[in-house]
N, C-alpha and C positions, 0 to 999 in steps of 0.2 A: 552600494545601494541601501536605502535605508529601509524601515521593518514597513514605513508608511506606502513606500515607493514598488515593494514588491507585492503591497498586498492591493494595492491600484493596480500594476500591473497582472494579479492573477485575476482582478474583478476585468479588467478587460476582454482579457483571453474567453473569458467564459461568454462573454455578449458574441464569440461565433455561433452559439448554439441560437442565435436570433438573425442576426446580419448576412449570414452567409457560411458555408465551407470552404475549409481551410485547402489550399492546392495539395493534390497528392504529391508524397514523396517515396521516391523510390528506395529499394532494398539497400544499396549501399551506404548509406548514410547513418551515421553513428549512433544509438542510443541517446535519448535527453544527457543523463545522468552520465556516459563514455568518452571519456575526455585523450586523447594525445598527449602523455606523457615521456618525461625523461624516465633509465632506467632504476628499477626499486628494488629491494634487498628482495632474495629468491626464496620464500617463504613455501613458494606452491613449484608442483613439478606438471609437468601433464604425460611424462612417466613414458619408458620404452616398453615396445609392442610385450617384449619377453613378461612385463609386468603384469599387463592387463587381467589374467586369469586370478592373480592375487589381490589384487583391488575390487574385483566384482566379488569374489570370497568376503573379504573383509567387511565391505559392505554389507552382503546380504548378513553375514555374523551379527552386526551389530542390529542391523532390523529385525532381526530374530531375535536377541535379546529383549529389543524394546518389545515386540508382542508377547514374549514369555514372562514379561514382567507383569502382565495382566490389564495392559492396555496404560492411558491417561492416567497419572498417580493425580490427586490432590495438589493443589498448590499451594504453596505456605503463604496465609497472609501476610501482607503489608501493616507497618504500623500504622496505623490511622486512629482518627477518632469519630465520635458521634456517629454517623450511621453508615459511615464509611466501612468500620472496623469489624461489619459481620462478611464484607467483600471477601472471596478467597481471589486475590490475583498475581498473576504472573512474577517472580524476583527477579528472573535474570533477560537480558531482552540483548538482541545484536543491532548494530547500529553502522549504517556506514557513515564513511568520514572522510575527508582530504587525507590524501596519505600527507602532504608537508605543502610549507607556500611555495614552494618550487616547483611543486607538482600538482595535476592536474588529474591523475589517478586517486581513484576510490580504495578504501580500505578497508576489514570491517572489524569492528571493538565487540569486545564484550563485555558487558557491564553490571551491576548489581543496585536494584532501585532501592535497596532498601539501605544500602550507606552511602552509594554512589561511589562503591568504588571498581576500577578496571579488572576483567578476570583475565584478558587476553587482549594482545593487539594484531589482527591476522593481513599482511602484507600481500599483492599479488605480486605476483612475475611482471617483470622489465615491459612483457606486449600486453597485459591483462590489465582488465577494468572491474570492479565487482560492480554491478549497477540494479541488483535487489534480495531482497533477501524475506524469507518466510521461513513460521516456525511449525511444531507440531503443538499438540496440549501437554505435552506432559513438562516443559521448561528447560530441556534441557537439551531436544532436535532442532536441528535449521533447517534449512537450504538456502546456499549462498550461491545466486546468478552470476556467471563469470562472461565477457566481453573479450576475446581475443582481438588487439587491434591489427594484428600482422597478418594473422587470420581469421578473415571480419566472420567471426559464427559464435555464439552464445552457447556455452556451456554450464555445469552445475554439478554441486558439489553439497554432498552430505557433511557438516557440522557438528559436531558432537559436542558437549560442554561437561567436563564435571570440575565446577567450581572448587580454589581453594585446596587443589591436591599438587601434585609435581607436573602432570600433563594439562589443565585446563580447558583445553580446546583441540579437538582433531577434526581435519580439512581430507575428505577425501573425495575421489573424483566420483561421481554418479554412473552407470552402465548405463544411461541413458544418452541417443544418440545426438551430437549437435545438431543447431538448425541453423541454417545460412535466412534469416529474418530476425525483422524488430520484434522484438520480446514485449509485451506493455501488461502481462496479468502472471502472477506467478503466484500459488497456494499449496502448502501441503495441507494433507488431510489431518484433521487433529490428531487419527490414532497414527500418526508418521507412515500411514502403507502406501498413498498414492498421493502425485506431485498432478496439477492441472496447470498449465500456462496456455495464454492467448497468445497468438502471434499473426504477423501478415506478410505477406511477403510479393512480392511487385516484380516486374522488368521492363515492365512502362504504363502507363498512365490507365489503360484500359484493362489487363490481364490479373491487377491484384486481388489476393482475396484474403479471409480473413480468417483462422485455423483455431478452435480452442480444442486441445487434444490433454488429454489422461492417461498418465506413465503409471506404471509398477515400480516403487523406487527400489525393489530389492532386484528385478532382473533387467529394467530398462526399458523392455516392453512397450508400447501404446496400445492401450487397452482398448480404446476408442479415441475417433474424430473425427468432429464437427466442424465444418465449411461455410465458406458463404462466399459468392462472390460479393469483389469489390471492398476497397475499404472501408473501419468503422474511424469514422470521423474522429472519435475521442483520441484512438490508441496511436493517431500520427504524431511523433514526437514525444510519448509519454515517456514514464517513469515508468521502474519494472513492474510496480502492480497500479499502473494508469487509471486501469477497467476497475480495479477493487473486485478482484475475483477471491469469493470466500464461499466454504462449505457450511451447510446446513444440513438439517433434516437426517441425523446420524451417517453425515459421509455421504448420501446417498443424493446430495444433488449440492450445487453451483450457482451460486449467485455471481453476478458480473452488471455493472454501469453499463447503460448502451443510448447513445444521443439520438434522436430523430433529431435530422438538422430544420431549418428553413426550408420553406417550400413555397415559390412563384406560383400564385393563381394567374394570375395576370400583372400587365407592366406598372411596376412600382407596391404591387400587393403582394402581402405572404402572409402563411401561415406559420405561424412561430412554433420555432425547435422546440424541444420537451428535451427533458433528462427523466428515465425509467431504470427502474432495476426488472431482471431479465431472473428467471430461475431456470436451467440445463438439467433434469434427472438423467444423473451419470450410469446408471440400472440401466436404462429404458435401449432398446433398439432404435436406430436410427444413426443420420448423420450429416444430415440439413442443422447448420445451428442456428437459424429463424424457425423454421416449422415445428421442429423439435422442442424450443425454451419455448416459455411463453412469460410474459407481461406480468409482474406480481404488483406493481406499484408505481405511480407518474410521481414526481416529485414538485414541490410545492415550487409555484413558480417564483422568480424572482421577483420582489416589489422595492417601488420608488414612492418614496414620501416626497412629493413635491413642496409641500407647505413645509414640509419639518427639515427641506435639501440631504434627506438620506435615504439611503438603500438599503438594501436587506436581504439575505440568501437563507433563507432556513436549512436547506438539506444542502450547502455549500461542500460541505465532507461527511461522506456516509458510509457506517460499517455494519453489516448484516449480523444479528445477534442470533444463535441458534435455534430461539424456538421459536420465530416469525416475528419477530422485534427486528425495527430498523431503527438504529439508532445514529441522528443528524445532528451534527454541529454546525453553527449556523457561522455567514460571515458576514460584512455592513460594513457602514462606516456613512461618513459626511460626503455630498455629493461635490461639496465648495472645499476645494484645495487650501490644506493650512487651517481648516477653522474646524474645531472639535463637537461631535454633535453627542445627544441622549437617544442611542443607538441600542435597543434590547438585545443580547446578544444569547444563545442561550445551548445548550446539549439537553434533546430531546428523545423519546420515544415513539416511534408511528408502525401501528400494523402493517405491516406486508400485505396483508390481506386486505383491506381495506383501502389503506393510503392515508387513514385518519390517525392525529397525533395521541398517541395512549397515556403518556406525562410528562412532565419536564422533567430532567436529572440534574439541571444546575442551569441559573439564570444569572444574568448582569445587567445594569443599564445603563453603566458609566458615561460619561461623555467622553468619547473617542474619535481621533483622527477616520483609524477604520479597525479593521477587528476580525479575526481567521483561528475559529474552534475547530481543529483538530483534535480527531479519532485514531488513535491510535490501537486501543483493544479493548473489546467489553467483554462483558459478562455471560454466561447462555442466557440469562433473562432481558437483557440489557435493561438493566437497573443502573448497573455501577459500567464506568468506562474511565481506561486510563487516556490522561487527556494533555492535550499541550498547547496553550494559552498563546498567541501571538500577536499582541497588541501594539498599535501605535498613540502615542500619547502626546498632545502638544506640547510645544517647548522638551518634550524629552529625543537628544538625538539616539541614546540606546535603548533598545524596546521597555519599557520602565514594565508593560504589563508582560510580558515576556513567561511564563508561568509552565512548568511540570506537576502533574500530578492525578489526583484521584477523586473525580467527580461522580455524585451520587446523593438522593435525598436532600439535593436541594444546595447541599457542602460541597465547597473545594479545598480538598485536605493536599500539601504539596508533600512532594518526594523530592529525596534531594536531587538536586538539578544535574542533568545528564554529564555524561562526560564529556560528549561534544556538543552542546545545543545549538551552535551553528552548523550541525552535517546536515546529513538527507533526513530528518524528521519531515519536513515542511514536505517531502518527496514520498506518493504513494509508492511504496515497498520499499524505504529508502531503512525503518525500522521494523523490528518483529519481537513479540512480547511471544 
């Protein structure tokens, strides 16, 4: 499929949020991202009962060191230039991958933007799919979402990274207990102490509901959860972080994507879907998660340029900046197949509080097949954001605008290009900075 053909097909997907809801689907059914594969080298264990008391030890050891370290270190900046170069961002980032062309299993790397080169390659077990992944602040915590296909329940596993020594990367299991449901929002907190994931889980059409719950990652724990009947439209079928569920407000609350769909007035009338971001304070008592989040922001709707035959998505991909910055990358394109249009494309800043746009961070207006600004990680201020460019170009069949890097002040300063730029980038929680 080509970069043209998938980014029509994501522009479609989205027009459910106008047309109608998608058919529910029930619990059984595989993760987007969980693929059935052949057997793969045995990397990961999931370990005899005798072991269990040692792996929760080790675990909690290692979260205690990261709190005794004094929280979030600094992050070494990136080479950049111009007004890039005062950014402090993230070096090392996990990335899933195809494990091989034979297989249909996820993998997940670990990688260094600042040379591009590999610090680890992490294989699952022969049943296991890894299908998202989220980090802490300080560059050096994961958590990597695990898929048991033989035994369909979602597990998770603590990541450790020290670049560059004899060990690189350690995989252990989390004391947190599986869930037999679709996973679609997975986050740790920046100071690595607590994991948030969305999930929903069904047995028929009528009974599903939708769960975002808050672990203790050193003992397992669910600290709290939040319900709701029925499905949320977005999270059927997603990726592991679908919703883009991200912390804010120091730890102490949850951002998450939530659609209102289409709504019948009468026959052949509706009132058109919305896309909102939702904020959850994780403090507060309660456990309604409608009555309890509320509403920070509607996102700007989608617009058609009939004269000019283009479309346009401003807030196409959105990542919550910590101090009430929402930072959107926009997506577009020609609305006439094959023909290249002068399509503004751009990574912006907008109040949370408001809903009103606060700056641009980096603009384009090339002429484009179509066009998909992906957010991968900003700033606390969301100034600067690391960014990943996937453009389609006429007459070019490999993505010519195809772009990594570090947008801000207007520059796009590149990194060297990933180690897999065809894995789960393009897939919410498919990377973690």
């Amino acid at each position: 499929m080509s970069a043209e053909d998938r980014l029509r097909a994501a522009a479609r997907a989205r027009t459910d949020l106008i047309t109608g809801v998608r058919p529910l689907e029930l619990p059984h059914e595989i993760p987007a991202r969980v693929r059935h594969s052949r057997p793969a080298s045995r990397w990961l264990s999931w370990g005899a009962p005798v072991a269990a008391a040692a792996v929760v030890t080790a675990v909690a050891l290692a979260l205690v060191l990261l709190r005794q370290a004094g929280g979030p270190q600094s992050r070494p900046s990136a080479p950049a230039s111009g007004s890039t170069a005062a950014a402090s961002i993230p070096r090392y980032y996990v990335e899933l991958a195809d494990v091989g062309s034979t297989s249909d299993q996820m993998k997940a790397i670990v990688g260094d933007d600042h040379n591009g080169r590999l610090i680890a390659d992490l294989h699952p077990t022969a049943s296991q799919n890894f299908y998202g992944v989220t980090a802490a602040a300080d560059d050096r915590t994961f958590v990597v979402m695990s898929y048991d296909n033989l035994n369909p329940q979602t597990t998770w596993y603590l990541l450790r990274i020290a670049p560059y020594t004899a060990h690189p990367a350690t995989l252990t299991k989390l004391p947190i207990k599986p869930v037999f449901a679709h996973v679609s929002g997975l986050a740790l907190s920046p100071d690595g102490r607590e994991l948030a994931i969305m999930y929903r889980t069904a047995t028929t059409a009528t009974n599903a509901k939708t769960f975002l719950t808050v672990y203790s990652m050193s003992s397992g724990a669910a600290l709290n959860t939040w319900r709701m009947n029925g499905p949320q439209n977005d999270i059927i079928g997603q990726d592991g972080n679908g919703v883009g569920l991200t912390w804010v407000d120091g730890d102490r609350t949850v951002d998450f994507l939530w659609s209102v769909p289409a709504r019948e007035t009468a026959p052949g009338k509706f009132i058109p879907g919305k896309k909102t971001l939702r904020a959850l304070d994780v403090t507060a008592v309660g456990h309604d998660l409608m009555a309890d989040s509320r509403q920070v922001m509607e996102f700007p709707a989608w617009v058609t340029n009939k004269q000019a035959r283009t479309w346009t998505e401003p807030c196409a991909n959105v990542l919550p900046a910590r101090d009430g910055t929402v930072v959107c990358g926009s997506a577009g394109g020609s609305n006439v197949s094959g023909v290249a249009a002068k399509v503004p494309q751009s990574y912006a800043g907008y109040s949370a509080a408001t809903g009103k746009p606060l700056h641009v961070i980096y603009r384009s207006d090339g002429p484009v097949l179509s066009a998909n600004y992906q957010v991968l990680w900003t700033d606390p201020a969301g100034s600067h954001a690391i960014a990943h460019l996937l453009i389609a170009l006429k007459g070019v069949k490999v993505p010519g605008g195809n772009k990594f890097g570090v947008v801000g002040g207007g520059r796009f300063t590149p990194l060297p290009p990933l180690i897999d730029p065809g894995g789960a980038v393009d897939n919410p929680g498919g990377i973690a900075f």
